[in-house]
Residue frames relative to the residue before (quaternion, step in Angstrom):
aa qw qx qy qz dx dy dz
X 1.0000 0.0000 0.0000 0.0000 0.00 0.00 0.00
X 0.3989 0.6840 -0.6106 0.0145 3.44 -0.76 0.91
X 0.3057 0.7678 -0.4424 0.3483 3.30 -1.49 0.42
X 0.3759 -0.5682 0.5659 0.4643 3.73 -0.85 0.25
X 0.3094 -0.5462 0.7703 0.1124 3.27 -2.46 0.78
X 0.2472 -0.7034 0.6287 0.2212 2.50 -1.96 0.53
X 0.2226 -0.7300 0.6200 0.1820 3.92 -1.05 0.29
X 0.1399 -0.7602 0.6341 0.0219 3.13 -1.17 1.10
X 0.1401 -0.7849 0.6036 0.0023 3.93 -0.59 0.79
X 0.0695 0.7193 -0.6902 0.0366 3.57 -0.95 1.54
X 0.2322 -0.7350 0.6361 -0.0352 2.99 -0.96 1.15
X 0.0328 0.7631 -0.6391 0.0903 3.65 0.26 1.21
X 0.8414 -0.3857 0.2720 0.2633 2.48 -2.33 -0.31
X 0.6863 0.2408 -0.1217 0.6755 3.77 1.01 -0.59
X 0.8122 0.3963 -0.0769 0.4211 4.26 0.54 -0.51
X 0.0519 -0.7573 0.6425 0.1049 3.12 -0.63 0.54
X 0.1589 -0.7444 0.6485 -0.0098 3.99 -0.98 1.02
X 0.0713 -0.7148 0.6880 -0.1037 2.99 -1.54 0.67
X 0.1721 0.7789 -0.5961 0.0913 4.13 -0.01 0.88
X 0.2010 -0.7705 0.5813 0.1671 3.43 -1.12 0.74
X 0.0825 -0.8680 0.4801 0.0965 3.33 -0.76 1.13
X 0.5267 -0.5868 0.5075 0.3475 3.77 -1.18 -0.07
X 0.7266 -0.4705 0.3460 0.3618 3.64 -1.13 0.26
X 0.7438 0.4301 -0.1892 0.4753 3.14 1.48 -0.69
X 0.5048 -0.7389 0.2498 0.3698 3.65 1.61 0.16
X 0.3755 0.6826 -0.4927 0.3876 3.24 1.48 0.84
X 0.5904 -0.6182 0.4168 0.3092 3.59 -1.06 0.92
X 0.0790 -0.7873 0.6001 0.1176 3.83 -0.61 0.41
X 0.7087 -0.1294 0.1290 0.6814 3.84 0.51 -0.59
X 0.1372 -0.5925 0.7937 -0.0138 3.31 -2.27 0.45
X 0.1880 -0.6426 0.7364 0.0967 3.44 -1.72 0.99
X 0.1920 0.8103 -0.5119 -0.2110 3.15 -1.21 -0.64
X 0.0384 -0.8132 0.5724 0.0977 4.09 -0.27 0.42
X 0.3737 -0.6911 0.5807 0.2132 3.51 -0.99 0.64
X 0.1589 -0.7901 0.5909 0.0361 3.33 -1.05 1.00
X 0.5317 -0.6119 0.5200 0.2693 3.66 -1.15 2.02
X 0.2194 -0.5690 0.7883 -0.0818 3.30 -1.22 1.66
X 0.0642 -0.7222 0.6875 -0.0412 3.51 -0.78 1.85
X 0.2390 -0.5306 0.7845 0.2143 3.64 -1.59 1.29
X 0.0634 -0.7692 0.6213 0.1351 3.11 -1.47 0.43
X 0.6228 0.1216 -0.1176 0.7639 3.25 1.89 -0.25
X 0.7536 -0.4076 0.4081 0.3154 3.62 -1.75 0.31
X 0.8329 0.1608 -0.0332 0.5285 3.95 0.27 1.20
X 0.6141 0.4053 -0.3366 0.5876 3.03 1.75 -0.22
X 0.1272 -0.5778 0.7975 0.1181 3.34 -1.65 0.76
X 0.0303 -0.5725 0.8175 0.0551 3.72 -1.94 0.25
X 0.0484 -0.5974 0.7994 0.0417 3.59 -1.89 0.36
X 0.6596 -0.4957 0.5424 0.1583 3.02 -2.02 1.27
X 0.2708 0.8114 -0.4952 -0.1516 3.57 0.17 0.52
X 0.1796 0.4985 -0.7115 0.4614 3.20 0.25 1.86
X 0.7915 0.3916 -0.3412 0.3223 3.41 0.33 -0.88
X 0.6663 0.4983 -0.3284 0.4471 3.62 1.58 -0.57
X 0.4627 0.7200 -0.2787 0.4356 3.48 1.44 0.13
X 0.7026 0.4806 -0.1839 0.4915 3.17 1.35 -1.39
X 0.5295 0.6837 -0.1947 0.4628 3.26 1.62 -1.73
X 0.7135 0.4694 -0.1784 0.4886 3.71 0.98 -1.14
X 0.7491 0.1980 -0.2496 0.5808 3.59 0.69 -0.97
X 0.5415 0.5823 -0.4465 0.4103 3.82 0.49 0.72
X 0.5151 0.5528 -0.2294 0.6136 3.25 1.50 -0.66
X 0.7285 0.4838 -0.2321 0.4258 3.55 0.37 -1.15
X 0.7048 0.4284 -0.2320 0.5157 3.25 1.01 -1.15
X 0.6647 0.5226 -0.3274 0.4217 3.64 0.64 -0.54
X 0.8277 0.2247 -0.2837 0.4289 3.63 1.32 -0.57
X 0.4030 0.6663 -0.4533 0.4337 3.08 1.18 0.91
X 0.4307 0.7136 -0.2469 0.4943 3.33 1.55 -0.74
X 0.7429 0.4086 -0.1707 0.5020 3.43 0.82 -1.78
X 0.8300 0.2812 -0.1489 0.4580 3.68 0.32 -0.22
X 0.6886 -0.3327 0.4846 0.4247 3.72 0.60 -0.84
X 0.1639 -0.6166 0.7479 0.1834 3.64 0.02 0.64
X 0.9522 0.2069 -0.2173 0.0572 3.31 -0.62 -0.88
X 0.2362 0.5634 -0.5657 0.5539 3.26 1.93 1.53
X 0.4547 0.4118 -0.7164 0.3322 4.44 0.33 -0.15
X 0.1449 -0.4636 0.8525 0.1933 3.86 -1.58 0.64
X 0.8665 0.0731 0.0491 0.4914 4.09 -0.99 -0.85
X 0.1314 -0.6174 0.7740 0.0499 3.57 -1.55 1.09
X 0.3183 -0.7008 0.6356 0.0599 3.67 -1.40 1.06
X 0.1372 -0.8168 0.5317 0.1769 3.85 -0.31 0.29
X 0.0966 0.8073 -0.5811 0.0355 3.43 -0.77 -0.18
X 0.0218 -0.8797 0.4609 -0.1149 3.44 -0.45 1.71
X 0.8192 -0.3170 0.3160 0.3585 3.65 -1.32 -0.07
X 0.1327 -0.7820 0.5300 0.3000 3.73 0.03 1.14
X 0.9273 0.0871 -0.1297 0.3402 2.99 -1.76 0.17
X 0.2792 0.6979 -0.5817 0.3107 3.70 -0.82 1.08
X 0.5305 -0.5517 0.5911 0.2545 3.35 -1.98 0.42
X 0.2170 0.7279 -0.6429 0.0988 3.97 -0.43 0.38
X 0.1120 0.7948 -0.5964 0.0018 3.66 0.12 1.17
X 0.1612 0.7389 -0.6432 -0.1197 3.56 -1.34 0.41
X 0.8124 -0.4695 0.2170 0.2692 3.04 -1.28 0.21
X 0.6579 -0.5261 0.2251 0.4897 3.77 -0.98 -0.19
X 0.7431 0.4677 -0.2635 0.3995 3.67 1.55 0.56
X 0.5840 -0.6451 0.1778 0.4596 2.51 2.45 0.71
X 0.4518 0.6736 -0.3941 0.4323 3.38 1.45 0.30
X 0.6296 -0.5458 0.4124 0.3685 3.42 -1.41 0.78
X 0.2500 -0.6329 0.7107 0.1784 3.94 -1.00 0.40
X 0.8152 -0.0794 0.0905 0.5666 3.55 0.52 -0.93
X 0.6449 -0.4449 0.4604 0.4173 3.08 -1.67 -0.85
X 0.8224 -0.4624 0.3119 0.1123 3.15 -1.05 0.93
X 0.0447 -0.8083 0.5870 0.0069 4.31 -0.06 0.67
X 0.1554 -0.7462 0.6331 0.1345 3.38 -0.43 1.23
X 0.8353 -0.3310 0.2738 0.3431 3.14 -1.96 0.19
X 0.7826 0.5320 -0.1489 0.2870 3.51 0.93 -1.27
């Protein structure tokens, strides 16, 4: 393997992913950690997003490990559509997350 990688980070609704790829779009490594999807009422979901934060930079940090942190050239992100994620005026969490559903 040589060459710059790429790293791609999905942060869904129940998973967080992380796959490192080559230039040529062959898989090189994958993480993944499951993130606790709380109902607190009928129809409502919420997530810890402390915990989907950690879930994310654990992934990241584990497939860098596998290849070479320092061949990632460009990371792509790609999150949860629509949702409530308020935090404060220092970007901290206020609460837990409202997903889409």
């Amino acid at each position: 393997m040589t060459g710059p990688l790429l790293l791609g980070v999905d942060s869904g609704t129940s998973w967080v992913k992380s796959v490192a790829f080559d230039r040529a779009g062959r898989e090189l490594a994958m993480a993944r950690r499951e993130v606790t999807i709380h109902t607190p009422l009928p129809g409502r979901s919420e997530v810890d997003m402390h915990q989907a934060w950690e879930a994310a930079a654990a992934t990241m940090a584990d497939v860098a490990k596998a290849v070479g942190g320092e061949r990632i050239a460009a990371v792509g992100i790609a999150g949860t559509t629509c949702g409530f994620w308020p935090i404060d005026d220092a970007g901290r969490p206020v609460r837990r997350a409202i997903l889409w559903n």
